[in-house]
C-alpha positions as CSV (number, residue, x, y, z in Angstrom):
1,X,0.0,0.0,0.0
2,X,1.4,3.5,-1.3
3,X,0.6,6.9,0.5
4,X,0.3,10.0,-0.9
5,X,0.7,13.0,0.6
6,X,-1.2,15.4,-1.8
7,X,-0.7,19.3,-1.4
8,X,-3.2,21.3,-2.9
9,X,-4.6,25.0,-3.5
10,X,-7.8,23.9,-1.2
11,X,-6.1,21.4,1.7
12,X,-4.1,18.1,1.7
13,X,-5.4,15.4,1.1
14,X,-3.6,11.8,1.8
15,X,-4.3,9.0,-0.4
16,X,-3.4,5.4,-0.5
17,X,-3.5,2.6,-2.5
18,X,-1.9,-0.3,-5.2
19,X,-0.1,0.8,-7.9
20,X,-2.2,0.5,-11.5
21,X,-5.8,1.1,-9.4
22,X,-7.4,4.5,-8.4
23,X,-6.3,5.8,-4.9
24,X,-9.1,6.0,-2.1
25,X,-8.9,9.6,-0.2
26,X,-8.1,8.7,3.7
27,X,-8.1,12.0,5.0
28,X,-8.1,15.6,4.1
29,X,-7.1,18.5,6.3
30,X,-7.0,22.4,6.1
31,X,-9.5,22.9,3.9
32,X,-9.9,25.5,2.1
33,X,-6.3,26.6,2.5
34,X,-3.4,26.5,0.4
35,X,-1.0,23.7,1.9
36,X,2.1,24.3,-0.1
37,X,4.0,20.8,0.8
38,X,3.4,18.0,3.3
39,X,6.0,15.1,4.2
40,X,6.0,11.8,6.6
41,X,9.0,11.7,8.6
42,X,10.5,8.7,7.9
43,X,12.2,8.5,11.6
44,X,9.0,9.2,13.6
45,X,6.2,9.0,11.2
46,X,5.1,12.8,12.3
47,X,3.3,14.3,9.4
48,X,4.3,17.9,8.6
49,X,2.6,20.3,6.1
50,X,3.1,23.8,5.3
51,X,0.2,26.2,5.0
52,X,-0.3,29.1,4.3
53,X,-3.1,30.9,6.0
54,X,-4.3,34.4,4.3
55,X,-4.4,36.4,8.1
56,X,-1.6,34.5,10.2
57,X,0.7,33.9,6.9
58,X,2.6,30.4,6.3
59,X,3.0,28.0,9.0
60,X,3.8,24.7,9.8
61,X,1.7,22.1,11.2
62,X,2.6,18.5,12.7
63,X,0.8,15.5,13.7
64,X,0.9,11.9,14.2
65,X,-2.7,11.4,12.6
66,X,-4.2,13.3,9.3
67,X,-7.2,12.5,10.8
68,X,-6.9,14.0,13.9
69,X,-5.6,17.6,15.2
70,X,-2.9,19.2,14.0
71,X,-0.7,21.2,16.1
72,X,1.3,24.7,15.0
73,X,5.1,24.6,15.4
74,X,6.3,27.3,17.1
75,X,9.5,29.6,15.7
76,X,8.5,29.8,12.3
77,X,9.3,33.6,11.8
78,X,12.1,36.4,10.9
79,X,13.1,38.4,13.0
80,X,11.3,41.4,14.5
81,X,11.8,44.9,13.1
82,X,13.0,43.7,9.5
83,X,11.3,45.5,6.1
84,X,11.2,41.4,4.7
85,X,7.7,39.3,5.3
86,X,7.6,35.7,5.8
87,X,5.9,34.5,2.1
88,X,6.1,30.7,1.7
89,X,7.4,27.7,3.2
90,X,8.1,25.5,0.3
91,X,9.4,22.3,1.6
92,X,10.3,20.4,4.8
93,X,13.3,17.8,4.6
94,X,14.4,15.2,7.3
95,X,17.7,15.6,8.5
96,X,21.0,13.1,8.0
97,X,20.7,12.8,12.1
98,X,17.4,11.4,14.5
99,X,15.8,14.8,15.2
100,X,16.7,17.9,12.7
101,X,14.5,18.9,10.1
102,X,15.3,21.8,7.6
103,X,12.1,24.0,5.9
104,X,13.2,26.3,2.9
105,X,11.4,29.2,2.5
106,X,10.6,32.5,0.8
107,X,12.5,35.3,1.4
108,X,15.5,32.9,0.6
109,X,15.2,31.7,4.6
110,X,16.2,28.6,6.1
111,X,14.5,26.8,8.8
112,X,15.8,24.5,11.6
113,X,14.0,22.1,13.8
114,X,16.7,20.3,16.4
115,X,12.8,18.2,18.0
116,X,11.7,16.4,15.1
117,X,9.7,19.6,13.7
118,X,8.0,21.0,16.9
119,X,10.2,24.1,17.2
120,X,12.6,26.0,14.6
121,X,15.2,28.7,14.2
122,X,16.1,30.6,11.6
123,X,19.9,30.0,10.0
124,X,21.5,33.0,10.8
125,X,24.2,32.3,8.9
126,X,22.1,32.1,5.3
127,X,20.0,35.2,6.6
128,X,22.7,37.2,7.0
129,X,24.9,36.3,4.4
130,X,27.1,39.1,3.6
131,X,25.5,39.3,-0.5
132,X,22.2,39.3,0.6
133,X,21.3,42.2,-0.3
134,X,22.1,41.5,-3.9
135,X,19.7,39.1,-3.8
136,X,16.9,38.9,-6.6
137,X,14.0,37.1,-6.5
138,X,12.9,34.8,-9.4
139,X,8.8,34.9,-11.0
140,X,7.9,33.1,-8.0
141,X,9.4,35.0,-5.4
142,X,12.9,34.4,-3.5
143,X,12.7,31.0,-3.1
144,X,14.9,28.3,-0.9
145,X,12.5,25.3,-2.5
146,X,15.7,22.6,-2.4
147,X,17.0,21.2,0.4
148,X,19.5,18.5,-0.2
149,X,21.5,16.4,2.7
150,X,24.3,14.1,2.3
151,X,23.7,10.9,3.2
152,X,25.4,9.9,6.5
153,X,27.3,13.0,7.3
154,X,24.8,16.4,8.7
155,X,27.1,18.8,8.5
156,X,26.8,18.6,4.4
157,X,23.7,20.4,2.9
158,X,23.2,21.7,-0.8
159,X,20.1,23.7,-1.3
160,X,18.9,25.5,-4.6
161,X,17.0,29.5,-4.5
162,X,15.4,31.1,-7.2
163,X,17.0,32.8,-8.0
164,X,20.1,33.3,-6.2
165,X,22.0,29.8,-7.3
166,X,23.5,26.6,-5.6
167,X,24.3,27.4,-1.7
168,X,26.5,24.8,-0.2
169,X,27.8,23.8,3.6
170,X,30.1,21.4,5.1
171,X,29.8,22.9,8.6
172,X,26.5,22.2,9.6
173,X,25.1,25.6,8.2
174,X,27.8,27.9,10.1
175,X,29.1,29.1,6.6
176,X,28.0,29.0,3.2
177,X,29.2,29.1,-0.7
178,X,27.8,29.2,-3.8
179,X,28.6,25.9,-6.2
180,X,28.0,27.6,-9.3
181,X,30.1,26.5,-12.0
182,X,29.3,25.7,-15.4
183,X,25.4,27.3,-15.4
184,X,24.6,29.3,-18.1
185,X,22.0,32.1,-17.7
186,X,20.3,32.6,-20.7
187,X,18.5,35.1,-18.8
188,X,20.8,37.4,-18.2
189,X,22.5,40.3,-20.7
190,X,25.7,38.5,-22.0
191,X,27.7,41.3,-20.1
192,X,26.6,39.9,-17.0
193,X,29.1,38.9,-14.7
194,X,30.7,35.2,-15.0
195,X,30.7,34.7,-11.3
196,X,26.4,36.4,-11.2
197,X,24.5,34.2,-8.6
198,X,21.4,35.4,-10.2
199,X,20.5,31.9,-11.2
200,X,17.3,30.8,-10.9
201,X,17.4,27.3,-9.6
202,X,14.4,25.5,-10.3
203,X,15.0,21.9,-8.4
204,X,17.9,19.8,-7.2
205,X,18.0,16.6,-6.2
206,X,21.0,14.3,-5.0
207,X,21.7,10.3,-6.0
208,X,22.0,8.6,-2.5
209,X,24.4,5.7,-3.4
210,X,26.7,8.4,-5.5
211,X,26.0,11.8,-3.0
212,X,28.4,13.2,-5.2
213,X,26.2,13.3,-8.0
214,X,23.3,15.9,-8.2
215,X,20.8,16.7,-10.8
216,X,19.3,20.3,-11.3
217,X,16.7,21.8,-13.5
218,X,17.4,25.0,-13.7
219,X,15.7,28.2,-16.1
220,X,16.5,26.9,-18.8
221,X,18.8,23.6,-19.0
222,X,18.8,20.5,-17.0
223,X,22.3,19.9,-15.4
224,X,24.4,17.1,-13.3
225,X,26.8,17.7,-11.3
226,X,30.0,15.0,-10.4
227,X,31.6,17.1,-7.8
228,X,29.0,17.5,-5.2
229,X,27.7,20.6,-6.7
230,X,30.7,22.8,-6.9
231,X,30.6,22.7,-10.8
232,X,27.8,21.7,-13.4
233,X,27.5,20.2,-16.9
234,X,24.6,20.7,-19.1
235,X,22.5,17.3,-20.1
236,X,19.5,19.1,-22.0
237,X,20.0,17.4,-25.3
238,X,17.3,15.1,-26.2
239,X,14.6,16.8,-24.2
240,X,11.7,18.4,-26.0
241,X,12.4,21.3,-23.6
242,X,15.4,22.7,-21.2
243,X,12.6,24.7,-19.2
244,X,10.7,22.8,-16.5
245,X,10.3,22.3,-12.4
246,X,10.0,18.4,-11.6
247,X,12.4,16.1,-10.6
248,X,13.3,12.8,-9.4
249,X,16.0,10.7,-8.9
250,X,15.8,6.8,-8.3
251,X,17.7,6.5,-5.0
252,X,19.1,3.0,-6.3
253,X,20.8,4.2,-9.4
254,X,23.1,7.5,-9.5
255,X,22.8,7.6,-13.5
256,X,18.5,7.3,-13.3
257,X,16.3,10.8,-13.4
258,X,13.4,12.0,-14.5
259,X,11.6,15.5,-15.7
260,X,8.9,16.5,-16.8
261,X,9.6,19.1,-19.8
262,X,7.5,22.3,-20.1
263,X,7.0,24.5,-23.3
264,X,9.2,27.6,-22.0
265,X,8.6,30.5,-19.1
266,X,6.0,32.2,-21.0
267,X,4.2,28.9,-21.9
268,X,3.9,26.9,-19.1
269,X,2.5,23.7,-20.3
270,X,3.5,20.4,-22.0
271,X,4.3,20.7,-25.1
272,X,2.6,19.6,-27.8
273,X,-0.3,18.9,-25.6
274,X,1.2,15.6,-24.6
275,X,2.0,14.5,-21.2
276,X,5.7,12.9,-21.1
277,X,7.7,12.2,-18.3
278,X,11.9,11.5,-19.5
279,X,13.9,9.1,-18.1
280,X,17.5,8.6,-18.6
281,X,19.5,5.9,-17.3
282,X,23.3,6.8,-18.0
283,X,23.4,9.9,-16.2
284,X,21.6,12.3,-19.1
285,X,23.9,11.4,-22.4
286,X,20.3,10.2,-23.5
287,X,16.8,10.6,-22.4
288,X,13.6,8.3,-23.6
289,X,10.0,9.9,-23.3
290,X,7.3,7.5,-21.2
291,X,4.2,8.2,-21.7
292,X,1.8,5.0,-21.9
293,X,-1.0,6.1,-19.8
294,X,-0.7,9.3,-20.1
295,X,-2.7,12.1,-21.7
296,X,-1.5,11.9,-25.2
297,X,-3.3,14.9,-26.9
298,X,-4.9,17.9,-26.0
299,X,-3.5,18.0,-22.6
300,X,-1.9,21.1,-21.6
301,X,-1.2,20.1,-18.2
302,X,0.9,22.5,-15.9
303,X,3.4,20.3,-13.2
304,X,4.3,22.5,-10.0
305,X,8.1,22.0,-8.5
306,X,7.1,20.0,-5.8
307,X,4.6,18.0,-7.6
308,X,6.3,14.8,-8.6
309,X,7.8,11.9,-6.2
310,X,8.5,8.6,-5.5
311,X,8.4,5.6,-3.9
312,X,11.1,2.6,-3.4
313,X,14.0,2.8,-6.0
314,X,15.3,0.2,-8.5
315,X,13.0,-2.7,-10.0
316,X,10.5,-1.5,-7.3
317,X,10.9,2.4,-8.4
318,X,7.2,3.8,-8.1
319,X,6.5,7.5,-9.7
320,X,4.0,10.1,-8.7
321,X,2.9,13.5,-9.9
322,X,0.2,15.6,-9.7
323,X,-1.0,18.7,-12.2
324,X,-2.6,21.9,-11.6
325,X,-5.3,20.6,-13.7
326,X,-6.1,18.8,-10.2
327,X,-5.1,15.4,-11.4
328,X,-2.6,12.7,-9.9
329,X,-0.8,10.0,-12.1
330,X,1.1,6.9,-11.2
331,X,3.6,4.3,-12.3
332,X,4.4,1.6,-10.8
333,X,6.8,0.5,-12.6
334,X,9.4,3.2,-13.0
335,X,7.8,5.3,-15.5
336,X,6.9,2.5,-18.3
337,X,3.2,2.8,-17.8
338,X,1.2,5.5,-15.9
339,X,-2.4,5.0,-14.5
340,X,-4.7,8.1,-12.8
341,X,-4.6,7.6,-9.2
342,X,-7.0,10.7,-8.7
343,X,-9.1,13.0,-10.1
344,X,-10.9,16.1,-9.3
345,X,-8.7,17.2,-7.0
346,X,-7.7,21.1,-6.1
347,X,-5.0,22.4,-8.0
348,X,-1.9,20.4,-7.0
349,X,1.2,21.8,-5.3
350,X,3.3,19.3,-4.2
351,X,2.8,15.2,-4.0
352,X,5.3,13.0,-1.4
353,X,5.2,9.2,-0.6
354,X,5.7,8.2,3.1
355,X,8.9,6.3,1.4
């Protein structure tokens, strides 16, 4: 039995059920309100969402049943005095250790939870990075959307902003660095600076058995890096499109990843009216479209960054995304055919597996 934790426009909703069938709704919570992202903890099993109420502002919930009451962590706030509002919390990562947990939000902020997600303090080191105030948000605001540990060792962390670039630590979060070599900015005037960190990251996402390895879809190009993110190499060719927000990496295989390709910035569908998910399986040197199941024409479906996960890895790799259109699809078999696991829904945000 798969469960999905479904982030929508109007509430979460958590589904379960067998890959290839329709999912049965087993809870729903917040409704009415926009939950941005929800996660299990795999440690605890503590259920986490973000929300973001339109008087109190984004928050985070926890609890150890949907179907029972939720309680607000506390902490979740900048600092008094300051001209910056919190916006967004866009996503909630467990930690490499038993209790931390790391939210990434909007204005470029980064949460930590030392409790398992029942209290949280700001990084002071991020928030008051000495560039800061050269910082630019991207169309969606200034977003810290990817948070990336390293297996086994805490004091590592990558995470991606929109669209101030690739922010890396070694120390635990004391210090940071950018890792921004090799991205190209189409973006930008071509008398931009060469070391500009006005990139706007769009989603990064680390292979477990290779933590070296990272994939990143970025404004314009997909990218993988070797050296644990301090340099990047394009691996756009073969894709329909370099512009896009999903991503997923099977944990079991460092050279397997998956996008979902959209038109372009000012066309924010998929194209051709044809819902594809790419795979590749030697690292992005070639990428195959899967799409049996899937809408094949007419279908301008939208896919938010947080809206595609995933389940198990290898032979028992399942795949999950969800579209603004308010519909879910599955694959239970790594991508080679889809199913609809749910309809109707709210527009979707973000979909996670308690894997």
């Amino acid at each position: 039995m798969t469960e999905l934790l479904v982030g929508t426009k109007k509430g979460l909703f958590v589904l379960e059920g067998e890959p290839g069938s329709e999912f049965e709704v087993k809870a729903r919570a917040f409704a009415g309100m926009p939950v941005e992202y929800a996660m299990r903890d795999p440690r605890s099993g503590r259920l986490m969402a973000s929300v973001t109420n339109a008087f109190h502002g984004p928050k985070i919930f926890y609890t150890d049943d949907p179907n029972g009451e939720w309680e607000q962590a506390q902490g979740v706030a900048l600092p008094e005095g300051g001209d910056e509002a919190l916006e967004r919390i866009w996503t909630i990562v467990a930690g490499e250790d038993e209790q931390t947990v790391y939210a990434g939000g909007d204005p470029g902020v980064l949460f930590e939870s030392r409790d398992g997600g029942l209290s949280w303090e700001l990084n002071r080191a991020l928030w008051e990075h000495p560039t800061r105030p050269d910082w630019t948000p991207g169309g969606g605001g200034l977003c810290l959307h990817s948070i990336v540990p390293w297996p086994g060792d805490p004091d590592k962390l990558t995470l991606g902003l929109s669209a101030v670039g690739i922010w890396l630590t070694d120390d635990g979060g004391k210090s940071w660095r950018n890792g921004n070599g090799g991205i190209s900015p189409r973006y930008l005037p071509d008398d931009a600076p060469a070391d500009t960190i006005q990139l706007c990251i769009h989603n990064v996402h680390r292979a477990p058995k290779q933590p070296e390895r990272l994939f990143m879809q970025f404004h314009g190009g997909v990218y993988r890096s070797d050296d644990a993110g301090e340099n990047w190499t394009s691996i756009a060719d073969g894709l329909p499109s370099d512009f896009g927000f999903p991503l997923v990496v099977d944990p079991d295989d460092p050279d397997s990843a998956f996008v979902i390709p959209l038109v372009a910035d000012m066309d924010r569908v998929t194209p051709d009216g044809c819902v594809r998910v790419y795979e590749t399986r030697d690292a992005g040197a070639s990428w195959t479209p899967r799409g049996d199941g899937l809408p094949s024409e007419h279908a301008y479906l939208t896919v938010l960054r947080q809206a595609f996960g995933r389940a198990g890895g290898g032979d028992q790799l399942e795949l999950y995304f969800g579209a603004t259109s308010g519909d879910v699809f599955g694959s239970g078999d790594a991508g080679a055919t889809w199913f609809s696991a749910a309809s109707h829904l709210p527009p979707v945000f973000s979909v996670r597996t308690s894997a």
